[in-house]
GUZABA-543575 format. One record per residue: residue in one letter; residue number from 1; x, y, z of N, C-alpha, C, O, CB in turn. Coordinates in Angstrom, 2 decimals. Glycine has a CB too. Layout:
% residues N
PAPA  resn  resi     n.c1     n.c2     n.c3    ca.c1    ca.c2    ca.c3     c.c1     c.c2     c.c3     o.c1     o.c2     o.c3    cb.c1    cb.c2    cb.c3
PAPA     A   NUM        X        Y        Z        X        Y        Z        X        Y        Z        X        Y        Z        X        Y        Z
...
This chain:
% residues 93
PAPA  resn  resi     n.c1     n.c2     n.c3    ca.c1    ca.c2    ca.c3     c.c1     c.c2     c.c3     o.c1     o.c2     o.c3    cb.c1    cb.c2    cb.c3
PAPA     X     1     0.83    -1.19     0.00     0.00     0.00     0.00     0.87     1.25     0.00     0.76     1.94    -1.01    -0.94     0.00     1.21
PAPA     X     2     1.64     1.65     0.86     2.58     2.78     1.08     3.62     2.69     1.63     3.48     1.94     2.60     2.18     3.63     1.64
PAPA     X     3     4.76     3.10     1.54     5.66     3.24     2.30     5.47     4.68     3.13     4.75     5.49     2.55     6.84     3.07     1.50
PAPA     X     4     5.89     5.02     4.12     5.93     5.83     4.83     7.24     6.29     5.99     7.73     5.69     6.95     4.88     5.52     5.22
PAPA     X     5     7.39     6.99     5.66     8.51     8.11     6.92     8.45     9.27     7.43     8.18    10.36     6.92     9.70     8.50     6.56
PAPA     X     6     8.76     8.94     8.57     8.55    10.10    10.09    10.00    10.99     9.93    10.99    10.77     9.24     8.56     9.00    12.12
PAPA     X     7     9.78    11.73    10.56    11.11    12.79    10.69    11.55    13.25    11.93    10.66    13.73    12.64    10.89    14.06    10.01
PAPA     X     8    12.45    13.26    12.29    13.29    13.88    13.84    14.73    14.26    13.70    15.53    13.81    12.88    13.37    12.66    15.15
PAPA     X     9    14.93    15.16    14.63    16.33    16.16    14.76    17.11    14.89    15.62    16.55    14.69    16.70    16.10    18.07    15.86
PAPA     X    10    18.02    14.19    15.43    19.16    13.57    15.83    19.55    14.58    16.76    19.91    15.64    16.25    20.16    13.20    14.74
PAPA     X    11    19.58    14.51    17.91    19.97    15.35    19.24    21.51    14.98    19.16    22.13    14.78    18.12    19.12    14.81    20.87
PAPA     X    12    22.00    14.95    20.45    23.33    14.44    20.79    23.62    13.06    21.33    24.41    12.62    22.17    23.82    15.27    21.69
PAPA     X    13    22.75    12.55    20.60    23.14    10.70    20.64    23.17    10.14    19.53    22.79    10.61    18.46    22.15     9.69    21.36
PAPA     X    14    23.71     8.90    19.80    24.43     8.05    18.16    25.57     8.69    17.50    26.04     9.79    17.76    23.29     8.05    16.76
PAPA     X    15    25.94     7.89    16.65    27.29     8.62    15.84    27.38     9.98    15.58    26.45    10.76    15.37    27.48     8.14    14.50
PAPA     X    16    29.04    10.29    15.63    28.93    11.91    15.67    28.33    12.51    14.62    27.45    13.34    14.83    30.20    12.59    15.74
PAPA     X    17    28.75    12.13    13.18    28.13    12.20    11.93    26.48    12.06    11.66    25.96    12.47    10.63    28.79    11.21    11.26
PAPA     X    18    25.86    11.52    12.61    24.30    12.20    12.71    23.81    12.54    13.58    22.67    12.23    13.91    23.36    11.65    12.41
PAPA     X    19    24.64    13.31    14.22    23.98    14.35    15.47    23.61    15.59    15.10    24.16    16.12    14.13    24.93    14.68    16.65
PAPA     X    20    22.70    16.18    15.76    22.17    17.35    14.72    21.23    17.11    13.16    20.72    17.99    12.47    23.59    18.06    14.26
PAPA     X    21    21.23    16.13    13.01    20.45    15.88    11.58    19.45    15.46    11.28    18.97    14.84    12.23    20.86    15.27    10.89
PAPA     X    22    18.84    15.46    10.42    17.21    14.76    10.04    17.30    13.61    10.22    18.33    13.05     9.85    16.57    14.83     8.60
PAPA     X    23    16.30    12.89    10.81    16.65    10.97    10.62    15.09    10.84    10.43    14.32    11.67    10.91    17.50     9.74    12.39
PAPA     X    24    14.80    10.09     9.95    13.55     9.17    10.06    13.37     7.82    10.18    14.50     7.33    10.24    12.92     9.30     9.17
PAPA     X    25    12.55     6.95    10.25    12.39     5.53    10.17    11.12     5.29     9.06    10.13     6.01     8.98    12.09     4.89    11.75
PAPA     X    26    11.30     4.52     8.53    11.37     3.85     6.93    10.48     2.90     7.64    10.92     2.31     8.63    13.05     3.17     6.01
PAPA     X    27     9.00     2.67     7.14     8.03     1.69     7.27     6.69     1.37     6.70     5.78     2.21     6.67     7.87     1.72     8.23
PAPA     X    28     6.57     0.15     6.25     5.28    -0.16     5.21     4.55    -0.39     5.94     4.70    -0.70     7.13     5.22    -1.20     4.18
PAPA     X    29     3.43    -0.24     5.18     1.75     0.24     6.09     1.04    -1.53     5.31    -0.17    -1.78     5.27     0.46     2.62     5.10
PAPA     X    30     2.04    -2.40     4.83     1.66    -3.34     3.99     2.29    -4.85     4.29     1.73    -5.79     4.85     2.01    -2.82     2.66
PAPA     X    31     3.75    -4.79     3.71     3.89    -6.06     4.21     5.89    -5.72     4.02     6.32    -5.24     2.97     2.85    -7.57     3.10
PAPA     X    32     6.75    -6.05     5.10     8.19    -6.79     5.11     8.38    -6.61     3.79     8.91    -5.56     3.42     8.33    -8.41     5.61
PAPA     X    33     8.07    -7.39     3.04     8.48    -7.75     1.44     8.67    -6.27     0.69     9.80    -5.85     0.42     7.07    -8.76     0.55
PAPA     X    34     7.18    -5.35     0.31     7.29    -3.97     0.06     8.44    -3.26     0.75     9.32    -2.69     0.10     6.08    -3.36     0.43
PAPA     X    35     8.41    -3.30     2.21     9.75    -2.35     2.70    11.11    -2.65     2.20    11.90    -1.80     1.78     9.97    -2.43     4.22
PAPA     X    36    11.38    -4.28     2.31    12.63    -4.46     1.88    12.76    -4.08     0.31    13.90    -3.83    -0.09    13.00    -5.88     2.20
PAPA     X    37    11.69    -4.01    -0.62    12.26    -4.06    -1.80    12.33    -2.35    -1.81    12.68    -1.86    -2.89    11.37    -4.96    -3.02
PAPA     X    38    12.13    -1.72    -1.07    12.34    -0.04    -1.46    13.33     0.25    -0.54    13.90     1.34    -0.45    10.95     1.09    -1.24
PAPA     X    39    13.57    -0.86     0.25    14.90    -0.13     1.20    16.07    -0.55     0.41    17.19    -0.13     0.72    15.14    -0.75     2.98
PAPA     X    40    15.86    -1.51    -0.81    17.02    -1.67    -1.44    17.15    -0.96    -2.48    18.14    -1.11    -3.19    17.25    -2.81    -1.72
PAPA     X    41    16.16    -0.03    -2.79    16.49     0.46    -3.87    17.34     1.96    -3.56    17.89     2.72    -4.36    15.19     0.52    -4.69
PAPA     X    42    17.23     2.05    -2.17    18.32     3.32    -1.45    19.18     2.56    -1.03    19.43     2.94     0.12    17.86     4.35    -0.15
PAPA     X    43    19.70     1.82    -1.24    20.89     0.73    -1.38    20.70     0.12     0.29    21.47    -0.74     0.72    22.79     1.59    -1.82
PAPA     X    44    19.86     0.54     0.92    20.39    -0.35     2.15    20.31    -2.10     2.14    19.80    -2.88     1.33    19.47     0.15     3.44
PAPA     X    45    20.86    -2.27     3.09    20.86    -3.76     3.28    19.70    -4.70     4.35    19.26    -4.53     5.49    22.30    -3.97     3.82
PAPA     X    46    19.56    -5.55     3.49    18.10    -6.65     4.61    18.55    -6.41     6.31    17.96    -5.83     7.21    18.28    -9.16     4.24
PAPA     X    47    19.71    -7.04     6.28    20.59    -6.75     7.86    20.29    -5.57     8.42    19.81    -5.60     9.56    22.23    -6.66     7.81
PAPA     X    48    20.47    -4.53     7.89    19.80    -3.21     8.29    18.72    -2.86     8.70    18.57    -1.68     9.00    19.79    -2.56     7.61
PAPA     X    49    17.49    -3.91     8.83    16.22    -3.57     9.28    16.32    -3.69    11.11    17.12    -4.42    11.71    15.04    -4.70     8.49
PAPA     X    50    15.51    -2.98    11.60    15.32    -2.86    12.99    14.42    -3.11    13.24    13.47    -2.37    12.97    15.48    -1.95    13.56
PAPA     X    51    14.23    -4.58    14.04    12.89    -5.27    14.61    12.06    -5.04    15.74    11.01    -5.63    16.00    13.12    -6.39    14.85
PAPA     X    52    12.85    -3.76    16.67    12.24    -3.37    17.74    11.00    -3.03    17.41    11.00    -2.27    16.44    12.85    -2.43    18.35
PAPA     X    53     9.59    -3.38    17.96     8.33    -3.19    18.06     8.29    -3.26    16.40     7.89    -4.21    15.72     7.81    -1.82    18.96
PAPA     X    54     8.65    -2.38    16.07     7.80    -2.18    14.06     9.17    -1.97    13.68    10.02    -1.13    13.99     6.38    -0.37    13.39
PAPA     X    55     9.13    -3.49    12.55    10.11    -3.12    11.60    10.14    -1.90    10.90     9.11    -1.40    10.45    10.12    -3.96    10.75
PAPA     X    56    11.26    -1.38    10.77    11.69    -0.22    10.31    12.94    -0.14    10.13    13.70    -0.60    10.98    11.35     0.67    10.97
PAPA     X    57    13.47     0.52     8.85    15.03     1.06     8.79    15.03     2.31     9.29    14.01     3.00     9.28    15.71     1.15     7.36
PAPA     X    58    16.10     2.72     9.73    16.82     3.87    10.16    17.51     4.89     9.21    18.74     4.88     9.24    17.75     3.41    10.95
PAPA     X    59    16.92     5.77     8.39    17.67     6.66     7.41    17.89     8.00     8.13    17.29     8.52     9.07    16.83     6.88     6.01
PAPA     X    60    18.84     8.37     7.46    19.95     9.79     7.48    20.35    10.29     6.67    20.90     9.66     5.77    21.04     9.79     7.94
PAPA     X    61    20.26    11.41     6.64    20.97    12.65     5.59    20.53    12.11     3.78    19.40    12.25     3.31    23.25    12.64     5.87
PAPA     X    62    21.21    11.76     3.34    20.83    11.96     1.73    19.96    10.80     1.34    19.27    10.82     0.32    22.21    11.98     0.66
PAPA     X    63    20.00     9.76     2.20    19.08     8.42     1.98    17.56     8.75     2.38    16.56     8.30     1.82    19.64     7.08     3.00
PAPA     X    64    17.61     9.64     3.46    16.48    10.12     3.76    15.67    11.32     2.74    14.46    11.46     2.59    16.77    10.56     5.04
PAPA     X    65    16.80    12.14     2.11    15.78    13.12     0.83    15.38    11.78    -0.74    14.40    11.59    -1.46    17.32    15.04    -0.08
PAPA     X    66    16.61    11.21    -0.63    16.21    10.04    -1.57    14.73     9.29    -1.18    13.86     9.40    -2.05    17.46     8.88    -1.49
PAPA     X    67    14.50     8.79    -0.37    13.66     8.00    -0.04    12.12     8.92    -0.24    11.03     8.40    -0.52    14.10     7.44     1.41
PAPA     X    68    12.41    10.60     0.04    10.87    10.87    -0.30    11.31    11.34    -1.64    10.35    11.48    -2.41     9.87    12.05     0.72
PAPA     X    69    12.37    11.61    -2.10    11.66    11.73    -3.91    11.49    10.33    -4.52    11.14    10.26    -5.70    12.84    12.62    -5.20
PAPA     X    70    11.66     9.50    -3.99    11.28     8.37    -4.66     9.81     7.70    -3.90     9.48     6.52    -4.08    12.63     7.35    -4.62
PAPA     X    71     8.98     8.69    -3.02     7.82     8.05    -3.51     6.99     8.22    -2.41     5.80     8.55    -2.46     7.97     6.61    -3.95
PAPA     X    72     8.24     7.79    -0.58     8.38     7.62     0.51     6.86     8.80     1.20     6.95     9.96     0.79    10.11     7.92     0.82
PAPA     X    73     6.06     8.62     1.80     5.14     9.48     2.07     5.53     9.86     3.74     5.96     9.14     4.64     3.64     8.82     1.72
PAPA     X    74     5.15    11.43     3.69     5.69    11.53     5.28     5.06    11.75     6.20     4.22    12.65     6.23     6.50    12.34     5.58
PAPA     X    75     5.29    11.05     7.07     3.55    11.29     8.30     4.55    11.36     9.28     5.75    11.07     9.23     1.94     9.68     8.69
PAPA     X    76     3.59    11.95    10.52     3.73    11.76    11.85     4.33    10.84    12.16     4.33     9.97    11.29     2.80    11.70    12.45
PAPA     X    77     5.27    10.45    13.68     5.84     8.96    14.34     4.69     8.27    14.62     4.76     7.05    14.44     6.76     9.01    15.79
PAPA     X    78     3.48     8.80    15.07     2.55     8.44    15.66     1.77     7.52    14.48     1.45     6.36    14.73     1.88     9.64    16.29
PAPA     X    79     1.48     8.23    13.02     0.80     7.65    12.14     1.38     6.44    11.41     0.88     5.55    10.72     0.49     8.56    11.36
PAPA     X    80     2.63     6.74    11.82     3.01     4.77    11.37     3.31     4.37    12.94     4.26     3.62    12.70     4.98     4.29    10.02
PAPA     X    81     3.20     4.33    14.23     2.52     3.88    15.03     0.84     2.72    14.90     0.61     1.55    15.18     2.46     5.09    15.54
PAPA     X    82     0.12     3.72    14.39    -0.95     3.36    14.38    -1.06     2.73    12.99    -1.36     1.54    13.08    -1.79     4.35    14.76
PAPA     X    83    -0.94     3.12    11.85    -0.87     1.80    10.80    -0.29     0.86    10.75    -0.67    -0.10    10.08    -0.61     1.90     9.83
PAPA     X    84     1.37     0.91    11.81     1.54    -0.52    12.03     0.92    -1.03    12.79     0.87    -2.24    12.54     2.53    -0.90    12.30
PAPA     X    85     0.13    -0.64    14.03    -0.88    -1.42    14.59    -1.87    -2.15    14.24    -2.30    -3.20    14.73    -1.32    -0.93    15.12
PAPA     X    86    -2.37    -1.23    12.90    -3.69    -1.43    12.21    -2.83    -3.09    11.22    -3.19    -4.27    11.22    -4.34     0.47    10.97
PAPA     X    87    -1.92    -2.57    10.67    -1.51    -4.09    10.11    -1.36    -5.38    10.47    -1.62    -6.50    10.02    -0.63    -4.13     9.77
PAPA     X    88    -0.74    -4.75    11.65    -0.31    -6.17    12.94    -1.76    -6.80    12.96    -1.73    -8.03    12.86     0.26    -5.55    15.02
PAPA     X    89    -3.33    -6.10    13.10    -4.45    -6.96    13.75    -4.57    -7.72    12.42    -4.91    -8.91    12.42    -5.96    -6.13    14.40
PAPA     X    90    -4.26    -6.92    11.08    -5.17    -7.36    10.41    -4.33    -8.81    10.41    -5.07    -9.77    10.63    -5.57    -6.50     9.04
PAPA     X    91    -2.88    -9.15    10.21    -1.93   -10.05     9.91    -2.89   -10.83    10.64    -3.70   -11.50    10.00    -0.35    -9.90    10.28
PAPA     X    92    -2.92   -10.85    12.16    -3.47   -12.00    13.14    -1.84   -12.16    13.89    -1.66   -13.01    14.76    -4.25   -13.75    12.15
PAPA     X    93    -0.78   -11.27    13.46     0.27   -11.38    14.40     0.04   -10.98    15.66     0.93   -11.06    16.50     1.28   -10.78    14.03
């Protein structure tokens, strides 16, 4: 259905190189399969997904303007919160 990404200011944690910067997290409102095939097309890697609560990748700086001209829709943290919720019931996960 969509891919979707949230946006936040990288404070003063994590690597020095994205402190201070835009980050978002990268997540389908659909299925694993959709995310991975658009997280590879910003070259990241399968290994690169983060399974905490809602799969999601972790983008920064130019992967992150890549990802919305190529398609990436941008909502709230909260609104892929709640559509991954809404997916999870429908799965039966």
């Amino acid at each position: 259905m969509a891919i979707l990404i949230d946006s936040f200011y990288n404070g003063a944690r994590g690597p020095m190189r994205f402190r201070h910067r835009r980050c978002g997290h990268l997540v389908s409102d659909s299925s694993l399969e959709e995310l991975h095939e658009f997280a590879e097309c910003l070259g990241l890697r399968r290994e690169w997904l983060q399974v905490k609560s809602i799969p999601h990748y972790d983008l920064t700086g130019e992967v992150y303007g890549l990802a919305l001209e190529r398609g990436a829709i941008l909502v709230s943290s909260r609104e892929i919160v709640r559509r991954a919720v809404k997916l999870t019931a429908l799965s039966g996960a």
